[in-house]
C-alpha positions in Angstrom: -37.2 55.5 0.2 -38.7 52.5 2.0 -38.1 49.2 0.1 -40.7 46.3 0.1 -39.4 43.7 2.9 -40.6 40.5 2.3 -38.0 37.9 3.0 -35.2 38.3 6.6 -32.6 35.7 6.4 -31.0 35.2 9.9 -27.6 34.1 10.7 -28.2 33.1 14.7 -24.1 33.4 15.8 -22.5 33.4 18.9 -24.1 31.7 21.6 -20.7 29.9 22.4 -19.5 33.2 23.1 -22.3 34.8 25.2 -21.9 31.8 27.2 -18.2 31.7 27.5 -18.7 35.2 28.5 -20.6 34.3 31.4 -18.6 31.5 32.3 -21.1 29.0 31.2 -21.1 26.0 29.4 -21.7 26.4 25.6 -24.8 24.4 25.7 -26.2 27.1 28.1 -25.9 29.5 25.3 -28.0 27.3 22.9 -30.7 27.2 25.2 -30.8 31.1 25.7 -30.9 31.1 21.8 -33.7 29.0 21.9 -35.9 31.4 23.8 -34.4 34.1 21.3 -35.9 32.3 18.2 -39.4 32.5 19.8 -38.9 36.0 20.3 -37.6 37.1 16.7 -40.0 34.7 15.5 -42.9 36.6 17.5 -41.4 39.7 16.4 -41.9 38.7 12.3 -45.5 38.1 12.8 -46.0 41.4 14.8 -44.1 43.2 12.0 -45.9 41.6 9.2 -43.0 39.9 7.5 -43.9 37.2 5.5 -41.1 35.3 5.2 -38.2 34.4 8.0 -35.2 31.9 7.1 -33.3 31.0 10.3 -29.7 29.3 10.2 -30.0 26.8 12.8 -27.3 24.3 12.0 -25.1 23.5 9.6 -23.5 20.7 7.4 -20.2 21.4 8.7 -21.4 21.8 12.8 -21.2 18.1 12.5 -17.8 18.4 13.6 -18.6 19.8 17.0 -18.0 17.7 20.1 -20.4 15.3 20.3 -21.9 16.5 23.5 -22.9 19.8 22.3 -24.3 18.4 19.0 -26.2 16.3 20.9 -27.6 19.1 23.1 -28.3 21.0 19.9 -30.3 18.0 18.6 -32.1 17.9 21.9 -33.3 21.4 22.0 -34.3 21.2 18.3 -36.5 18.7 18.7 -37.7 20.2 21.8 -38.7 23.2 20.2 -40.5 22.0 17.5 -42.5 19.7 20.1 -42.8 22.2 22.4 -44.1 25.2 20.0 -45.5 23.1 17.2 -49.0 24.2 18.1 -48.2 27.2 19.2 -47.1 28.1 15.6 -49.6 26.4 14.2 -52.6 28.6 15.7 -50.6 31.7 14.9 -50.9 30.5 11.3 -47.5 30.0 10.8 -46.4 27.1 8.4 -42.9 26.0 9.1 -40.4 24.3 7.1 -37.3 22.7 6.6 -34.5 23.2 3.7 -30.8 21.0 3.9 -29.6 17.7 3.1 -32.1 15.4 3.5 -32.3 13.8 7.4 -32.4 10.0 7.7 -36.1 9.2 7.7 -36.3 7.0 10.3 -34.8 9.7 13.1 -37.1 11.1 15.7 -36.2 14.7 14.2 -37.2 13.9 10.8 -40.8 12.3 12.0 -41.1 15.3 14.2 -39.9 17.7 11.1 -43.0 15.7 8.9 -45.6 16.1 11.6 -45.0 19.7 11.9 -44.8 20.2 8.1 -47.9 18.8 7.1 -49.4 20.2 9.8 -48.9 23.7 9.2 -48.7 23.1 5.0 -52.2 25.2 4.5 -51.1 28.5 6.7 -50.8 31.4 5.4 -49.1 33.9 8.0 -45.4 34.1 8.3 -43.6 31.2 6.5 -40.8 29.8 8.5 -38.1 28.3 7.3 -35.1 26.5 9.4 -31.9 25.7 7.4 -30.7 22.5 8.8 -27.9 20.5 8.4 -27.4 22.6 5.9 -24.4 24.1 3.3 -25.0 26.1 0.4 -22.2 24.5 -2.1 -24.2 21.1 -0.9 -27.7 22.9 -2.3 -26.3 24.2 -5.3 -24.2 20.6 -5.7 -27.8 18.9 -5.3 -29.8 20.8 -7.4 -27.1 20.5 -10.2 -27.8 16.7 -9.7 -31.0 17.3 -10.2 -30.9 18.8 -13.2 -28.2 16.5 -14.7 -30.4 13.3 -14.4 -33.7 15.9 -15.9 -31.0 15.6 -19.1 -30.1 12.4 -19.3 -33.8 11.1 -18.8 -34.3 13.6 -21.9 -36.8 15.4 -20.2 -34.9 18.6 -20.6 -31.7 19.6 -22.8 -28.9 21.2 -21.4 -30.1 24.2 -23.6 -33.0 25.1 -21.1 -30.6 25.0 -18.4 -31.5 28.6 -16.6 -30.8 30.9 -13.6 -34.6 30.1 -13.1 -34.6 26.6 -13.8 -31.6 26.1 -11.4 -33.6 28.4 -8.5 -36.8 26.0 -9.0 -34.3 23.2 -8.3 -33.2 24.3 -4.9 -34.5 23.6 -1.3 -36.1 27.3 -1.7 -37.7 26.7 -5.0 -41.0 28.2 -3.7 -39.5 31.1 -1.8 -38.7 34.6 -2.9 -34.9 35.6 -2.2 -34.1 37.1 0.8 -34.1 41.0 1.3 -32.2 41.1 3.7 -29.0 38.9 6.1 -28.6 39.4 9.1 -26.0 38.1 10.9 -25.0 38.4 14.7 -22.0 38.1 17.1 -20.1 40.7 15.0 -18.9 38.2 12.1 -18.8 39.3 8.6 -18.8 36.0 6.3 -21.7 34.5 5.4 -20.5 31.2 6.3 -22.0 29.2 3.1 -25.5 30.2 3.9 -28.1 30.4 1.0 -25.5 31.6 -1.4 -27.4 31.4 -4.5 -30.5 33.5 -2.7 -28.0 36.3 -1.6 -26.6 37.2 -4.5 -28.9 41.1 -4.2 -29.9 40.8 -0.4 -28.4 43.6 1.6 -26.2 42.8 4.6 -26.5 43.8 8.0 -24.2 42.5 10.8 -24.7 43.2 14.2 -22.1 43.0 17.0 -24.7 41.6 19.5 -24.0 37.8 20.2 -27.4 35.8 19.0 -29.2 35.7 22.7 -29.0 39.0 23.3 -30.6 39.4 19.8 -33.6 41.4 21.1 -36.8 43.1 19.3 -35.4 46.7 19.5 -32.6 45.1 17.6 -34.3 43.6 14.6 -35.9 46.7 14.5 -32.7 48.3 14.2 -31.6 46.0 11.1 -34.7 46.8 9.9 -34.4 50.3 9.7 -31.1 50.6 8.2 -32.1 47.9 5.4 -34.4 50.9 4.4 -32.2 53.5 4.5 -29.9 51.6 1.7 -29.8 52.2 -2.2 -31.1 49.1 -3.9 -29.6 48.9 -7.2 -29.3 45.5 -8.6 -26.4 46.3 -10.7 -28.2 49.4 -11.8 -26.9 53.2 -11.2 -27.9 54.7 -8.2 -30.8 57.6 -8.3 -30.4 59.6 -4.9 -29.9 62.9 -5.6 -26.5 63.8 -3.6 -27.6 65.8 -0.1 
């Protein structure tokens, strides 16, 4: 049975470790998995997926050195300059979801510009989680809804799973299908854990630059071959 794959959630690991395998510095790894975001990217258009969440960087990757953080702020921005267009003419609309950024940074204006840019496309939606932490979300969004009550705009009565999913950074997104996660890691490492409460896991032993289409392909495949069963009873018959 072939599920209905609309949403791929991507943990991009272990470019630290292709590097150091190569005897490389790390931020040579973070520019490889540059080029391999263009290329999974390229990949969910070709495959007709319509939604793509990447893990780019996270709340706690603050705590890096600062020379790599900086690196990894260079090549973000560098991306979006460099294939802001690019994106834009393949219809892709690209977001951002994570603690908010302080507006007056050079990645926030560039984050705006290529928002409202792409706001009206309606190919792939990509989304880049950055500086980002799923306890912080959920924290946030309860926030959110705790002032709605105290304004008296709601009551703590109306307080939902659905209300609280409307409240998040994905409010306008469907959960994901489907995690993948490379560089051979199983955690999830406090990535969109509200959204993955039914999304099927795949990890891959790859590290994230040698990520390659044939390898996708490959989660792909065995996201289909899996039972589905939202806390239901599984129905395959028994071969």
């Amino acid at each position: 049975m072939r599920h209905e794959l609309r949403h791929v959630a991507i943990i991009m690991d272990g470019n630290g470790r292709w590097a150091a395998k190569r005897g490389l510095p790390r931020t040579a790894g973070h520019k490889k998995g540059v080029d391999t975001v263009k290329a999974t990217v390229k990949t969910a258009i070709d495959l007709s997926i319509p939604y793509l969440t990447l893990f780019s960087f996270s709340s706690e990757n603050w705590s890096r050195p600062k020379p790599e953080v900086d690196e990894l702020m260079r090549l973000m921005k560098l991306f979006i300059e460099r294939e802001e267009n690019t994106l834009h003419k393949a219809n892709v609309r690209i977001r951002m979801i994570g603690a908010p950024l302080e507006q007056s940074s050079e990645l926030y204006q560039l984050v705006q510009k290529a928002e409202l840019k792409t706001k009206d496309n309606t190919g792939l939606q990509l989304t880049v989680a950055f500086n980002y932490g799923g306890r912080d979300e959920i924290i946030r969004a309860t926030k959110d809804l705790a002032e709605q009550v105290s304004k008296g705009l709601i009551t703590s009565d109306e307080i939902s799973e659905d209300l609280l999913s409307k409240n998040l950074d994905t409010s306008d997104l469907p959960d994901p299908d489907l995690l993948i996660r490379t560089s051979g890691e199983y955690r999830i490492s406090n990535f969109l854990l509200w959204q993955l409460a039914y999304a099927e896991f795949v990890f891959m032993d790859c590290n994230w630059p040698d990520f390659t289409k044939e390898k996708f392909v490959e989660a792909i495949d065995i996201f289909h071959k899996r039972d589905r069963r939202y806390g239901g009873v599984c129905t395959r018959s028994a071969s």
